[in-house]
C-alpha positions in Angstrom: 20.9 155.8 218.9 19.3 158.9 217.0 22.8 159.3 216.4 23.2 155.8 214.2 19.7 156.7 212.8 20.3 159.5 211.4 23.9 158.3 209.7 22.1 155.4 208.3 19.8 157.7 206.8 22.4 159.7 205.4 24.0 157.0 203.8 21.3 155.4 202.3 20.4 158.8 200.7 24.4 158.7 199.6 23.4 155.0 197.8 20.4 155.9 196.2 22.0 159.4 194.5 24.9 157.4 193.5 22.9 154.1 191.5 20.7 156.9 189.9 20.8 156.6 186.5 22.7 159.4 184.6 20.2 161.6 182.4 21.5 160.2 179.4 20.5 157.0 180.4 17.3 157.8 181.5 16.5 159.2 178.0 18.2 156.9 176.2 16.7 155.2 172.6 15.8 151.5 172.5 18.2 149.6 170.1 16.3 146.8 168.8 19.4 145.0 167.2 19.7 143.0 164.0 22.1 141.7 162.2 22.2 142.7 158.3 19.4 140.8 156.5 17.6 140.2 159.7 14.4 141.5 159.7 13.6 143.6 163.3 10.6 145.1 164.5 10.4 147.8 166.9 7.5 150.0 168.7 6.6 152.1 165.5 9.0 150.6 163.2 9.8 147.2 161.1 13.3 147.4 159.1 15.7 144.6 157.2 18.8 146.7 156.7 19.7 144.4 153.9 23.7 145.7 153.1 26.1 147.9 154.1 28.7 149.6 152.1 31.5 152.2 151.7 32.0 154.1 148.6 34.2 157.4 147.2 31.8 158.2 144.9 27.9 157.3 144.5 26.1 158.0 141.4 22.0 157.2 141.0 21.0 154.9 138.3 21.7 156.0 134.6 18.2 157.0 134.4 18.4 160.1 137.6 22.6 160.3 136.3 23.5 162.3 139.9 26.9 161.7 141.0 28.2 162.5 144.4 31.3 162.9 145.4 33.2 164.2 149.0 35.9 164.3 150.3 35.8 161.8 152.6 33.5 158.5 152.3 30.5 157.9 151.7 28.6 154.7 154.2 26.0 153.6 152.2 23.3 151.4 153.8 20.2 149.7 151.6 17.3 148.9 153.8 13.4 148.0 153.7 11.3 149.6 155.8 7.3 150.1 156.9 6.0 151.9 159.6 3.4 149.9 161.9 1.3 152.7 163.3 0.8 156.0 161.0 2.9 157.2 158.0 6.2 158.8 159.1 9.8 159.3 157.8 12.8 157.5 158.0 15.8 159.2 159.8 19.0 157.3 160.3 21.6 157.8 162.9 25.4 156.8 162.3 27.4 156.4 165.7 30.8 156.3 166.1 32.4 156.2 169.6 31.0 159.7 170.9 30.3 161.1 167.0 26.8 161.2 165.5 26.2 161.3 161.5 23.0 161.9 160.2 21.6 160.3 157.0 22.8 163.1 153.9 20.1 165.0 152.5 21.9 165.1 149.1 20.2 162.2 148.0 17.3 164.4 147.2 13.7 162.5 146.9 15.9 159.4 145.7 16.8 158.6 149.5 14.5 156.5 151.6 14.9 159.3 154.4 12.8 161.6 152.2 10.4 159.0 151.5 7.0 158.8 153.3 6.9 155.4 154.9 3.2 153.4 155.1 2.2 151.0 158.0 2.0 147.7 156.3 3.8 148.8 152.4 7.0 148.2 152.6 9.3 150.7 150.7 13.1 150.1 149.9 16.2 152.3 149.2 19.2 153.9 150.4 19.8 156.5 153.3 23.8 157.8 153.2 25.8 159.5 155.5 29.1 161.0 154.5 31.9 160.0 157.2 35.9 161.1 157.1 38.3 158.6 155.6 40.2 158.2 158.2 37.0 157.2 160.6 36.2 154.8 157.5 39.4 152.8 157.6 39.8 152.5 161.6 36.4 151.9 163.0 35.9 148.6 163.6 32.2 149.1 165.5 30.1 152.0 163.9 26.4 151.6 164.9 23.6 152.1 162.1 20.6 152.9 163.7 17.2 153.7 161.9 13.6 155.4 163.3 11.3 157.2 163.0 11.8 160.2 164.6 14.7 162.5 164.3 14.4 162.9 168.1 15.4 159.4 169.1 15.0 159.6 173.1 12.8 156.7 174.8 12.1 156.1 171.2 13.0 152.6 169.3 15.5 152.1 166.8 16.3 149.4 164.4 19.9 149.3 164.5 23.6 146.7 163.8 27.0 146.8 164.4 29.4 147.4 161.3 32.8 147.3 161.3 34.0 149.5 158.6 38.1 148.5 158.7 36.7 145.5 157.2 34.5 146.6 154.3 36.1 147.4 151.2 36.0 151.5 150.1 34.6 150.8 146.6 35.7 153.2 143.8 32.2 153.9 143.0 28.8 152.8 143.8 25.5 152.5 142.1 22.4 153.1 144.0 18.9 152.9 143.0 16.3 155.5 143.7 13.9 154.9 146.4 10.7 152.6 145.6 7.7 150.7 147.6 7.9 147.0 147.3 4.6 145.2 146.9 3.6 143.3 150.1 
């Protein structure tokens, strides 16, 4: 009898080890998902990721006159965004299967990622990441996600599926600079 006790034990202790949740999971952000023009609100965060595009070459208003280029492709993604707590900065997250993009910094202070968001003012612009071609004409489920903190574990995320073998690689794209919206 100790004898079937003790197996029992062991085996349940075998069960509960192997439905633990990997440490990944256990970590893992909250996707509040949207679809493009939906607005979603998260713990910290409301966002409308209003479009979603895929360019060779961007270029700022006539008025700034940068112009990027790379050598792959740029995704491009125009979104509002307020914070709902305390003012914090936008940091945006491409995924793709097991790769992670982070929004490019070579917007400058033109990019909503550089931008200083305010609980309750909303404040639209761009964030960009720059992706290979190749990943640009064969992914058909990228994931855009958007937060506030560039640490996104047990964290919430504004976030929607794109797929990017759909969307048209535009020659060049215009974007314009960061700005608050009135309320």
């Amino acid at each position: 009898m100790v004898w079937l006790a003790s197996l029992g034990v062991l085996v349940l202790a075998g069960l509960v080890v192997a439905i633990e949740p990997p440490e990944q999971a256990e970590q893992a952000p909250f996707f509040v998902e949207s679809d493009v023009g939906q607005q979603a609100t998260g713990r910290n965060i409301e966002a409308t990721i209003e479009n979603v595009q895929l360019a060779s070459v961007i270029e700022l208003d006539a008025f700034e006159g940068w112009r990027g280029t790379t050598e792959g492709v740029w995704v491009v993604a125009t979104l509002t965004a307020e914070t709902r707590i305390e003012p914090r900065s936008l940091t945006g997250f491409l995924l793709i299967d097991d790769l992670e993009f982070r929004g490019s910094p070579r917007l400058d202070l033109d990019g909503l990622d550089s931008w200083q968001l305010l609980p309750g003012i909303p404040t639209s612009g761009a964030v960009v990441f720059e992706i290979p071609r190749e990943l640009a004409e064969t992914t058909t489920s990228a994931r855009l996600a958007f937060g506030l903190n560039p640490d996104w574990r047990l964290d919430s995320l504004i976030s929607t599926t794109v797929d990017f073998s759909a969307l048209p690689i535009e020659n060049e794209l215009l974007i314009a600079p960061a700005a608050r919206v009135a309320p």
